[in-house]
C-alpha positions as CSV (number, residue, x, y, z in Angstrom):
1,X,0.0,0.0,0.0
2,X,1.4,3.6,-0.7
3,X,1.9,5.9,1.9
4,X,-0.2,8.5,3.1
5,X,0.8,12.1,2.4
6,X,-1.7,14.4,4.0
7,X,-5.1,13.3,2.5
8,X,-3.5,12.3,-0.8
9,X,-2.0,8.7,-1.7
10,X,1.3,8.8,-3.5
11,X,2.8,6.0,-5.0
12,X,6.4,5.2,-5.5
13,X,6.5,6.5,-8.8
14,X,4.7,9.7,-8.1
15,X,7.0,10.9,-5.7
16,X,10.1,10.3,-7.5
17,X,8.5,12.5,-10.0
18,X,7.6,15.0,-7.1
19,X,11.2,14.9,-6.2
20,X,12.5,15.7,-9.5
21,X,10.5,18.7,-9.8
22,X,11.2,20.0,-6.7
23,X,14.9,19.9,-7.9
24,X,14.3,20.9,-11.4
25,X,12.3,24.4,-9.8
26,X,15.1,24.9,-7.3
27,X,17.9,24.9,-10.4
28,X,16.1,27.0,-12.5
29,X,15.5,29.5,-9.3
30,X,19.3,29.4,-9.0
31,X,19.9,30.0,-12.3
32,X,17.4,33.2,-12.8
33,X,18.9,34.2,-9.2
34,X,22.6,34.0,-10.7
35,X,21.9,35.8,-13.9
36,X,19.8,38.4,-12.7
37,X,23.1,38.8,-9.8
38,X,24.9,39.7,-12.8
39,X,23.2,41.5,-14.9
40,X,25.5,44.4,-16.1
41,X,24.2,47.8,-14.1
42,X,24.5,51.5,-14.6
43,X,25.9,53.6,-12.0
44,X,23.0,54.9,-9.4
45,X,25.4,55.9,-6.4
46,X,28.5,56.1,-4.6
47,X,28.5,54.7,-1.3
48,X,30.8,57.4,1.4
49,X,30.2,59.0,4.5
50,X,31.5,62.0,3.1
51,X,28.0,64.2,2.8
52,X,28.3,65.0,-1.2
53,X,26.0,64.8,-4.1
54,X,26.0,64.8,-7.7
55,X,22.7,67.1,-9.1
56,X,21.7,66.1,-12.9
57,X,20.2,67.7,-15.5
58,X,18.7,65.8,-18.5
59,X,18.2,68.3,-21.5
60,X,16.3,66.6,-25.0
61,X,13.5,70.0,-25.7
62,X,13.5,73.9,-25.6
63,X,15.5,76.7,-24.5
64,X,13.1,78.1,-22.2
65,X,13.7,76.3,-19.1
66,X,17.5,75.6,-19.2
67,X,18.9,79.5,-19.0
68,X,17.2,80.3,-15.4
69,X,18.2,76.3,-14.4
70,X,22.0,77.4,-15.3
71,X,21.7,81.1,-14.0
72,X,20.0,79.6,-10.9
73,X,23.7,77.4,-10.7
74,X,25.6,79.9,-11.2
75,X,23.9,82.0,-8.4
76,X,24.8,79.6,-5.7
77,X,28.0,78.7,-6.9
78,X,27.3,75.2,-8.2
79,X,29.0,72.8,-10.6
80,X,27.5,69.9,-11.9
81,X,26.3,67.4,-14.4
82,X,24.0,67.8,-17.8
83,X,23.3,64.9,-19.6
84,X,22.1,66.8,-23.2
85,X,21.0,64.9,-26.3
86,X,22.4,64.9,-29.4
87,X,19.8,66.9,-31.4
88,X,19.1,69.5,-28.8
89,X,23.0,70.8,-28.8
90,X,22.7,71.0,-32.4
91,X,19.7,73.3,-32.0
92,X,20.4,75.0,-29.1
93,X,24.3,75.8,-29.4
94,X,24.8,78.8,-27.7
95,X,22.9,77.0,-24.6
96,X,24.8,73.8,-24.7
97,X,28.1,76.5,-24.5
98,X,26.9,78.0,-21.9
99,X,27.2,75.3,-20.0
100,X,30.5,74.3,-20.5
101,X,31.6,77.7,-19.8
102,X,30.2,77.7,-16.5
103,X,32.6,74.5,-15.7
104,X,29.5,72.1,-15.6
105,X,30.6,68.6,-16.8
106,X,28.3,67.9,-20.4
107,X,27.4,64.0,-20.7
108,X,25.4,62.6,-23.5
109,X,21.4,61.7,-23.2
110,X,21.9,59.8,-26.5
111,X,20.8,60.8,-30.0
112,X,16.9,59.4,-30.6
113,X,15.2,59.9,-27.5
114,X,14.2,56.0,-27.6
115,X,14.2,52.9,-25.5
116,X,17.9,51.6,-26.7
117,X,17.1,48.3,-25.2
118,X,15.1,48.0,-28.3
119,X,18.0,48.3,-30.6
120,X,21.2,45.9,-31.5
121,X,24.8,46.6,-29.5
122,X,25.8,48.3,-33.0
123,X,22.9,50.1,-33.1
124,X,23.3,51.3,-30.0
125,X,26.9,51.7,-30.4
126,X,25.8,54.1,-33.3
127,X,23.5,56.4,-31.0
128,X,26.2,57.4,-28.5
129,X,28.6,57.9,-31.7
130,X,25.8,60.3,-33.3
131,X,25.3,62.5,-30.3
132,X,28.9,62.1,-29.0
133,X,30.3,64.0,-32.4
134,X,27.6,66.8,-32.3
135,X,28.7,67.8,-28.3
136,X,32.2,67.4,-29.3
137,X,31.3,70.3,-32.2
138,X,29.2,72.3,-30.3
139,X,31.1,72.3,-27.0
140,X,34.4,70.6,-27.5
141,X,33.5,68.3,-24.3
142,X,34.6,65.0,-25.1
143,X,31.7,62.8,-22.9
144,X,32.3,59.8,-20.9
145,X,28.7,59.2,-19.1
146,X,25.6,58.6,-21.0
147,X,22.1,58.6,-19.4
148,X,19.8,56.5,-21.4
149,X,16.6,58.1,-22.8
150,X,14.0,57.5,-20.1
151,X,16.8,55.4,-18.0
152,X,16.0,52.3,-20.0
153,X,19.3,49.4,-20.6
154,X,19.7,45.9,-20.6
155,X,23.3,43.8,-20.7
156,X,23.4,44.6,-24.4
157,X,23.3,48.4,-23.9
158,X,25.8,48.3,-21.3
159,X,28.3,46.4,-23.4
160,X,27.9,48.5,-25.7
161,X,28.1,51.8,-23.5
162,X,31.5,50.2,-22.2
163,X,32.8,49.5,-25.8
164,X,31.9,53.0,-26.6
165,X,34.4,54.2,-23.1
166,X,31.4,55.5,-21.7
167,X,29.8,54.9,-18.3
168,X,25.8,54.7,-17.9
169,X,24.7,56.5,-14.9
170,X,21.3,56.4,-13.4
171,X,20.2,58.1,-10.0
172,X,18.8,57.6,-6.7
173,X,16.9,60.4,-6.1
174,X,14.5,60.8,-8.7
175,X,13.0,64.5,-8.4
176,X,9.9,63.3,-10.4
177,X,10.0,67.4,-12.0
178,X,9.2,65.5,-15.3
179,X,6.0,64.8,-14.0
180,X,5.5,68.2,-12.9
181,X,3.9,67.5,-9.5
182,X,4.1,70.7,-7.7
183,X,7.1,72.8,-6.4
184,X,6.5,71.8,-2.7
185,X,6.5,68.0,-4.2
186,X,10.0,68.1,-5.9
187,X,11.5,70.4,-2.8
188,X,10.4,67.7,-0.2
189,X,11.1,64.8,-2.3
190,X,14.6,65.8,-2.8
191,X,15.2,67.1,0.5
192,X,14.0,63.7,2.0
193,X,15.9,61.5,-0.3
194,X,19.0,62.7,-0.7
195,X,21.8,60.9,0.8
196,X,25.9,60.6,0.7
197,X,27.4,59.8,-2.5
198,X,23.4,60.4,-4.3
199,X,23.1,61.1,-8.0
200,X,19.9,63.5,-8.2
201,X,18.2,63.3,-10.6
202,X,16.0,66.6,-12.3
203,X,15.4,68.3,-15.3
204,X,16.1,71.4,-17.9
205,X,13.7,70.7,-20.6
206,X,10.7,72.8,-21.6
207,X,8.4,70.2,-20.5
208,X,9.3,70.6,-17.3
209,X,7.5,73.8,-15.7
210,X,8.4,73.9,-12.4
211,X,11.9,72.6,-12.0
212,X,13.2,76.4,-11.9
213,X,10.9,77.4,-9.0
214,X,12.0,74.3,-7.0
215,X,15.8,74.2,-7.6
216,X,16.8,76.9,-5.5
217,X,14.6,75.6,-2.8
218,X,16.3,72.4,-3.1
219,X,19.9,73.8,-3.2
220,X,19.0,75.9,0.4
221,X,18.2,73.1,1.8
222,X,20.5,70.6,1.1
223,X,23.4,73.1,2.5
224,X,21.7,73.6,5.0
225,X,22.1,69.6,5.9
226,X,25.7,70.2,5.4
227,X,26.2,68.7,1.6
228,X,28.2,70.2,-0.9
229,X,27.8,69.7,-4.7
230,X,29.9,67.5,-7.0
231,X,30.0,66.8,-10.9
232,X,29.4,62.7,-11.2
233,X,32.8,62.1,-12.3
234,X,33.6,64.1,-9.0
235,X,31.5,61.5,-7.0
236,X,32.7,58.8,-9.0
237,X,36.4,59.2,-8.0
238,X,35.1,59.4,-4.0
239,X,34.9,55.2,-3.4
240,X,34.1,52.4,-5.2
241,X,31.1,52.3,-7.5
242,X,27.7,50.9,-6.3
243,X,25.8,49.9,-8.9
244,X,22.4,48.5,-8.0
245,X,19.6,51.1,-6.0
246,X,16.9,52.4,-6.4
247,X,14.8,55.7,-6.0
């Protein structure tokens, strides 16, 4: 007679099968636990105890919104990152000099302002050429860091950021000013979030209508915690690259 298992009979053969099931689920865990371990990552943070931060701009659309963003950085002194896409520094040039006047460091925000997990490594590989050769005629920056239209990668991209000598960098502290939520919204979110060794992320397009009104809010505040404000590569040289987070 078979055993009893709870209120089910099993025979012998059944729970050999069982058995092999069991195992056969508990590989394939492993296996999706040790590839999604190692799936190639951008850079969201630094981790330090020194109290520093790296504030972003992406810039695809307009030239309404970026001059008070850079006049509002100049104001209080501040240096840091702008991540501009290839088409916009073609059709804003004087803007996209501006910037690198001021001493901010200029990374590229690709060319098409598309999901590049959607695309081949050479595709891809072709993007960050496009828009790398227009900022190096406009501004004369060579860039190193890319952040991907709308954040979106996948191991393919990443390769073929790397074999490209770029670095992708993402953020931690995502201001949501693209989603235009309300000044008070963007000031507390960032204030609350922000954290040694954070890459902030905000915004200097057009569609973004109240990153202006909130910025110099947000730069009080954070001195007033005692953090001072770095370019990425800056932050990048301060320890040892974390690169898995979240917002």
């Amino acid at each position: 007679m078979p055993k009893i298992f709870g209120f089910v009979s099993l025979s012998k053969r059944t729970k050999v099968m069982l058995v092999g099931i069991i195992a056969l689920v508990f590989l394939t865990s492993s296996v999706l636990y040790v590839q999604a371990y190692h799936k190639l990552k951008p850079v969201y943070e630094v981790p330090t105890d020194k109290k520093v931060v790296a504030l972003t701009f992406d810039i695809s659309w307009g030239n309404q919104t970026p001059m008070p963003v850079i006049e509002i950085l100049k104001e209080n002194n501040i240096k840091c990152t702008f991540f501009l896409s290839g088409p916009w520094v073609k059709q804003y040039p004087e803007i996209a000099q501006r910037i690198k006047k001021d001493g901010h460091e200029i990374g590229s925000h690709g060319y098409r302002h598309i999901n590049l997990s959607n695309l081949s490594k050479s595709e891809v590989k072709e993007e960050l050429a496009k828009a790398h050769k227009n900022i190096k005629e406009v501004t004369g920056a060579e860039a190193k860091l890319i952040r991907t239209p709308n954040g979106d990668y996948s191991d393919s991209v990443i390769e073929g950021i790397h074999e490209s000598n770029y670095e992708a960098i993402q953020w931690t502290t995502d201001s949501l000013d693209w989603m235009n939520p309300g000044v008070n919204t963007i000031i507390e979110r960032v204030t609350k979030k922000a954290h040694p060794g954070d890459i902030i992320l905000m915004h200097a397009s057009d569609t973004c209508k109240q990153t202006q009104e909130a910025l110099p809010v947000v730069i009080k505040n954070l001195k007033e915690q005692g953090y001072q404000f770095v370019t990425v590569s800056e932050l990048l040289k301060e320890a040892p690259v974390k690169t898995e987070g979240s917002e």
